[in-house]
C-alpha positions in Angstrom: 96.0 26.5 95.9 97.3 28.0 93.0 95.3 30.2 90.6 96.0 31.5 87.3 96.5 35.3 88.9 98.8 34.2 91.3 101.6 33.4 88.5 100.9 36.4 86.7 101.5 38.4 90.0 104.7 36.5 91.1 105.9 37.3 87.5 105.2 41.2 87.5 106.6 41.5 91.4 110.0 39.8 90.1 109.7 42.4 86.8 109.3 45.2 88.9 111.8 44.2 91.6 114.2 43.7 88.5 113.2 47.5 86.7 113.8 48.8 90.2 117.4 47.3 90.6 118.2 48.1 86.9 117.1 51.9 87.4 119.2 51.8 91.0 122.2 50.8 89.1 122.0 52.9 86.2 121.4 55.8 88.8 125.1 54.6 90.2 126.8 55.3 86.9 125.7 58.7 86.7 122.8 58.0 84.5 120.1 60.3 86.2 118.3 61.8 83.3 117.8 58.3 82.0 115.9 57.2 85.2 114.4 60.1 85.5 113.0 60.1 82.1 112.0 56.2 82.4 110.2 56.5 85.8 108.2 59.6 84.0 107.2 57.2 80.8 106.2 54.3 83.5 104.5 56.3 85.8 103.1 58.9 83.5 102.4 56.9 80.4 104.8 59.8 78.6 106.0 58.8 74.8 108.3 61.7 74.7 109.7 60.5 78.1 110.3 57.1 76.9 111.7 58.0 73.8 114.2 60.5 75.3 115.1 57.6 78.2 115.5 55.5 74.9 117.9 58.1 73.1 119.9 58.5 76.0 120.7 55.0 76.9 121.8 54.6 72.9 123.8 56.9 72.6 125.7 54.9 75.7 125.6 52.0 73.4 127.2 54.0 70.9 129.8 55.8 73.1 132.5 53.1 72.9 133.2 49.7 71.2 129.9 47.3 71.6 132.7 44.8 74.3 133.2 48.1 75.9 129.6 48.8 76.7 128.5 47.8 80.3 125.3 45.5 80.9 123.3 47.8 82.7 123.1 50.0 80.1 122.3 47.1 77.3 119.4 46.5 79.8 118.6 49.8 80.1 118.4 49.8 76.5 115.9 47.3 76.5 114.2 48.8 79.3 113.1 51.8 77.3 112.4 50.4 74.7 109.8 48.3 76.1 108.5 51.7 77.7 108.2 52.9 74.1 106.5 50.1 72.7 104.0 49.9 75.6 102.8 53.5 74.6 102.9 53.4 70.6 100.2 50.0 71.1 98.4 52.2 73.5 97.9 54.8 71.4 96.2 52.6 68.5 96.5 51.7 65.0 98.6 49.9 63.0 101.3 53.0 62.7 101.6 52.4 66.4 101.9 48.7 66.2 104.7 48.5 63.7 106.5 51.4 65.4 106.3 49.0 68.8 107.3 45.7 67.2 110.4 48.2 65.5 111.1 49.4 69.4 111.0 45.7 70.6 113.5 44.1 68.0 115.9 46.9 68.0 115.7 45.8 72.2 115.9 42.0 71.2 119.2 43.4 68.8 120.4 45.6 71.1 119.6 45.2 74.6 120.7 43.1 77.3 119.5 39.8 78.1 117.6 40.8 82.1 114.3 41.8 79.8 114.7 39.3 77.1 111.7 37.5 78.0 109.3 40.8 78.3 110.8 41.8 75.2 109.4 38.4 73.2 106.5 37.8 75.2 105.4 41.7 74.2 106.4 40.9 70.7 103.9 37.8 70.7 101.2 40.3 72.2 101.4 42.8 69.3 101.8 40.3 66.5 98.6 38.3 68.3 96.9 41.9 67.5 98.2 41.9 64.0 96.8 38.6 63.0 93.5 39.9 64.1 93.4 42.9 62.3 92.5 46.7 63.3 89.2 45.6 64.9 89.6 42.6 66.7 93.5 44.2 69.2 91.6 46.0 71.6 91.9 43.2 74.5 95.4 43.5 74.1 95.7 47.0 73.9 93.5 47.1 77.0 96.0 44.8 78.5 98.9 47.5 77.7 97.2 50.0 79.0 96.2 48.2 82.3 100.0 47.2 82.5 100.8 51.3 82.7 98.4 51.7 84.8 99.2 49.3 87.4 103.2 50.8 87.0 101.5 54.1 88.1 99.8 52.7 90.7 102.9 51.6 92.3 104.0 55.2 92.5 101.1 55.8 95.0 101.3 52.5 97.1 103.1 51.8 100.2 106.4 50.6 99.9 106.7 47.0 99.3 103.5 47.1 97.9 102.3 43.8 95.7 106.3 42.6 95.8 105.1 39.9 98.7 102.9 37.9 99.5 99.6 38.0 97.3 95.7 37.7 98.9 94.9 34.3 97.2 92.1 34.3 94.3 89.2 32.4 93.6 86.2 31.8 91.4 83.0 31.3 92.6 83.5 28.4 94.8 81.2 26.8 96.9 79.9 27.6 100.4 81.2 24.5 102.1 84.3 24.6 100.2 84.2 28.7 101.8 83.8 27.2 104.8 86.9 24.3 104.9 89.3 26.3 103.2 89.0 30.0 105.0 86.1 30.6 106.9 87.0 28.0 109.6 91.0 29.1 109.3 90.2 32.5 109.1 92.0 33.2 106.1 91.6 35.6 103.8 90.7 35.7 99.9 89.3 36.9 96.8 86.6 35.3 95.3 86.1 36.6 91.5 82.8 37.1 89.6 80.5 35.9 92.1 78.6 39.5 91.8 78.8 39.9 88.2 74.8 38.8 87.9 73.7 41.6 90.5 71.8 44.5 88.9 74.1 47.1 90.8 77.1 45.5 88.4 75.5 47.8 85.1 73.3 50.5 87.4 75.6 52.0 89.0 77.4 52.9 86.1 75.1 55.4 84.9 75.2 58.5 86.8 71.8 59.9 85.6 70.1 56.5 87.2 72.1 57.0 90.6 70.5 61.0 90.3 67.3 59.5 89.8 66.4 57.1 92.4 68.8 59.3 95.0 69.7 62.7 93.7 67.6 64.5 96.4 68.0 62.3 99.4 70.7 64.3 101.7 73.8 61.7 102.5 76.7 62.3 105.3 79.7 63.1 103.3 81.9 65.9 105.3 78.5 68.5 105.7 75.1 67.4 104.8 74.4 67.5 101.1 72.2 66.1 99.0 73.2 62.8 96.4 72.9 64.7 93.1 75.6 67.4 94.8 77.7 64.4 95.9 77.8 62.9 92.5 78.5 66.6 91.2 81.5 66.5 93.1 82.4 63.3 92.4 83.2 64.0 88.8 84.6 67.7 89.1 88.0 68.0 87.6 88.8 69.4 90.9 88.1 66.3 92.9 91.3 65.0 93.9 92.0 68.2 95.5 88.7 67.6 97.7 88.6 63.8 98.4 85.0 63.9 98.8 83.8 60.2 100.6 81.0 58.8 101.2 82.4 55.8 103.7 81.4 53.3 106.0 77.4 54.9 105.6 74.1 52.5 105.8 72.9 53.7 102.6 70.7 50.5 101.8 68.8 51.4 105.0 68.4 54.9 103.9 67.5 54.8 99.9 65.9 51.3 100.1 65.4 51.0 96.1 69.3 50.9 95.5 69.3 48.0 98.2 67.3 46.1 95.6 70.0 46.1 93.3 72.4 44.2 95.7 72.2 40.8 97.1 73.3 39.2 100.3 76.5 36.4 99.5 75.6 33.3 100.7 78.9 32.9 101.9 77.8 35.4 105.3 75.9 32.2 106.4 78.6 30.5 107.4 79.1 30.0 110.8 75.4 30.6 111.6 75.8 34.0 110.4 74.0 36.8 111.3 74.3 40.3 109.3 75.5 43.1 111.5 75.7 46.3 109.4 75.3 47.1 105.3 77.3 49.9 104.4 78.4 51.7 101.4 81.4 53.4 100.0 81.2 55.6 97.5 84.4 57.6 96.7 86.7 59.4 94.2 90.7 58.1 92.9 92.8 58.8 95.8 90.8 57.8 99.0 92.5 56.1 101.8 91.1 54.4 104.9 93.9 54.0 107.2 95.2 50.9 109.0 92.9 49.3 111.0 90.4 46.2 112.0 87.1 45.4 112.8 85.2 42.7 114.8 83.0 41.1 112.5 83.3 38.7 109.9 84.2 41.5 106.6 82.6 40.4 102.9 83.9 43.2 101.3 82.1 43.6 97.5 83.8 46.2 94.8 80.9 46.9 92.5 82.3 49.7 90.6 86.6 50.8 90.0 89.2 49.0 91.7 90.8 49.5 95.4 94.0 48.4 96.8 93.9 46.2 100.3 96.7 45.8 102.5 96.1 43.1 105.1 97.7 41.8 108.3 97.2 39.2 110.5 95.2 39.6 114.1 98.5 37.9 115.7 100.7 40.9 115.1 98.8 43.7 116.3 101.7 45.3 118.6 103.8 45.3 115.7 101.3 47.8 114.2 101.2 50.2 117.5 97.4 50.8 117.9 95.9 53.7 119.8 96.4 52.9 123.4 92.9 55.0 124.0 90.2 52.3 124.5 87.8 53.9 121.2 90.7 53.5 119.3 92.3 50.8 120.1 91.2 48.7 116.4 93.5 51.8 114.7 96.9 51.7 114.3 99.0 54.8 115.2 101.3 54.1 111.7 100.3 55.8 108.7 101.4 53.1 106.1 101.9 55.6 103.4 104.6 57.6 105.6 106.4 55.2 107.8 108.1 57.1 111.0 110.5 54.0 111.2 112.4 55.8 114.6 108.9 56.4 116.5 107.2 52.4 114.9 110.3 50.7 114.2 108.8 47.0 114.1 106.1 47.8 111.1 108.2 48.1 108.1 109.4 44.4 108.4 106.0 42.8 109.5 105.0 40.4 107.0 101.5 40.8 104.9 99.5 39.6 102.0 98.0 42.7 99.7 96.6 42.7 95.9 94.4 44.7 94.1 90.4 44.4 93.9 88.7 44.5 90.9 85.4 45.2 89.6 82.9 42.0 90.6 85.1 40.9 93.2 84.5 39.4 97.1 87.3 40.2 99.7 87.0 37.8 102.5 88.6 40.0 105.7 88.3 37.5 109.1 87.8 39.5 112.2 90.4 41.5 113.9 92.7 41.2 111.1 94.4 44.7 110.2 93.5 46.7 106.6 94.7 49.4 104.6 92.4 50.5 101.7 93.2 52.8 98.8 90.9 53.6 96.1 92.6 53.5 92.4 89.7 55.1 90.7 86.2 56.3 91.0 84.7 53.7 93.3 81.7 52.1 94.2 81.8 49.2 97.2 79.3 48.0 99.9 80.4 46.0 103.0 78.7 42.9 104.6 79.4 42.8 108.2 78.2 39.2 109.9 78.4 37.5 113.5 78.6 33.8 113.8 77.7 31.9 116.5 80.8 29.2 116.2 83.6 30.5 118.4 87.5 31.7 116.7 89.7 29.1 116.7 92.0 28.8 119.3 95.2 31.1 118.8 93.0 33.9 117.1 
């Protein structure tokens, strides 16, 4: 069924797969401080970056007669100045707006035609912020800034990650219609704002409430420390150097008042269900769980930051080489985010689904199917494992 994220996903896969081909060619014809000055603006949200990238590729545009000049370099044109644009609306005000509708016409005037489109519908964006005046563009800006963000994010995916097949979305649908259209088929899904009215949604945000209903309880993380030193660590500057996790750990069932401020989905009824195991995960930018899959039924609820999930289907577990060991067997021996392609040579073409979850989201993961996991900021999630008493279907 198609959803109005879907499109919007489709459409910034092909615009990345077309920066990516632009950048390759441009890197062909010698132009290597150009790409390596874009990739630093998209990745690192750097003006002087994108304005360098953007000096560059005009004075290619200037080198010879405007016949002479080759497309990729028009485009590349363009390219940066999108980059450019991007950053001057981030950074606020109306200087920065009319300095990034300037960037995007002299794109429109100058550029190629392979980012015409992004070029006019950014161009719509900023005016749109315009007409409402200083105080009412910061959903677009937002909307900027989440588009960098998500260009970084790329940098620290996978390969091939969110260029194929998306994890479908939907919005608070019903349990029957749960049911019909994945429980039975054992598909997975998103299911959007169905935990937005749970008081976790707001608590959890506020650090000195977390320190006082748990800042002396002692919690599992690599030694035994207590919450408050936890939370400590979990907002040093130093913490991506110490990916401190709190994963996979029945917190509910140890500090019972933040249990209160979660609810059981009714969706982990179907099938009879019965709930196996509430677990938290609480962890920094950065942490990964590795590739692999569990037995139960997975309602997987991101209450606080957003996480990346890779899945892949129960029918093509030997193409992801799991531990022959017996304890291990639901873990695959690949590490997704450094492919040895001689010693697992089938994974890098198996197909998947992946997408991003965001805060007040449901991720529907059916038994034995495979998942990566890789949290793109501070994040707060709890897991609802359930048994069902109606049998897989057949094939499964």
């Amino acid at each position: 069924m198609a959803t109005g994220g879907e499109p919007r996903a489709a459409a910034a896969a092909e615009g990345g797969e077309k920066r990516a081909a632009l950048l390759r060619e441009i890197t062909e014809e010698g132009g290597f401080a150009f790409v390596a000055s874009a990739e630093k603006a998209a990745a690192d949200g750097d003006l002087r970056a994108a304005e360098a990238a953007r000096e560059m590729a005009w004075e290619q545009l200037h080198a010879c007669p405007r016949s002479e000049v080759g497309r990729a370099w028009r485009d590349a044109y363009a390219l940066a100045c999108l980059h450019v644009a991007a950053l001057r609306v981030a950074g606020g005000g109306g200087d920065g707006r009319r300095a990034a509708l300037r960037a995007l016409d002299m794109g429109l005037i100058m550029g190629g035609d392979l980012l015409r489109a992004e070029l006019e519908e950014a161009i719509a964006r900023v005016v749109a912020d315009r007409s409402r005046g200083c105080g009412g563009g910061g959903g677009r800006t937002e909307l900027m800034k989440r588009d960098l963000a998500d260009r970084r994010v790329l940098k620290v995916l996978p390969v091939k990650s969110l260029s194929c097949k998306q994890i479908e979305r939907r919005s608070c649908i019903s349990l029957e219609a749960f049911i019909r259209d994945y429980f039975l088929c054992e598909s997975p899904v998103i299911l959007s704002g169905y935990i937005d009215h749970w008081p976790a949604r707001t608590k959890w945000k506020d650090i000195r409430y977390l320190e006082r209903i748990a800042g002396d309880r002692t919690v599992p993380v690599e030694e035994l420390i207590t919450f408050s030193q936890f939370l400590e660590m979990m907002w040093s500057s130093d913490c991506s150097a110490n990916l401190t996790y709190l994963a996979q750990h029945p917190l509910f069932d140890q500090i019972k008042e933040l249990r209160e401020d979660i609810m059981v989905p009714e969706y982990c009824n179907a099938g009879g269900g019965e709930l196996q195991k509430l677990n938290a995960w609480f962890g920094p930018e950065g942490t990964v769980t590795p590739l692999h899959h569990d037995l139960y039924h997975n309602l997987f609820a991101q209450v606080l930051g957003r996480k990346y999930f890779r899945l892949y289907s129960a029918s093509i577990s030997n193409d992801l080489y799991p531990h022959r060991e017996t304890m291990l067997s639901n873990i695959s021996q690949v590490d997704l985010d450094n492919i040895n392609v001689n010693e697992f040579p089938r994974t890098g073409d198996v197909e998947f689904m992946d997408g991003i979850l965001e805060e007040g989201d449901l991720l529907y993961i059916p038994p034995k199917w495979w998942h990566y996991v890789r949290s793109l900021s501070t994040s707060f999630s709890v897991s609802f494992w359930w048994r069902t008493s109606i049998p897989p279907p057949q094939g499964s």
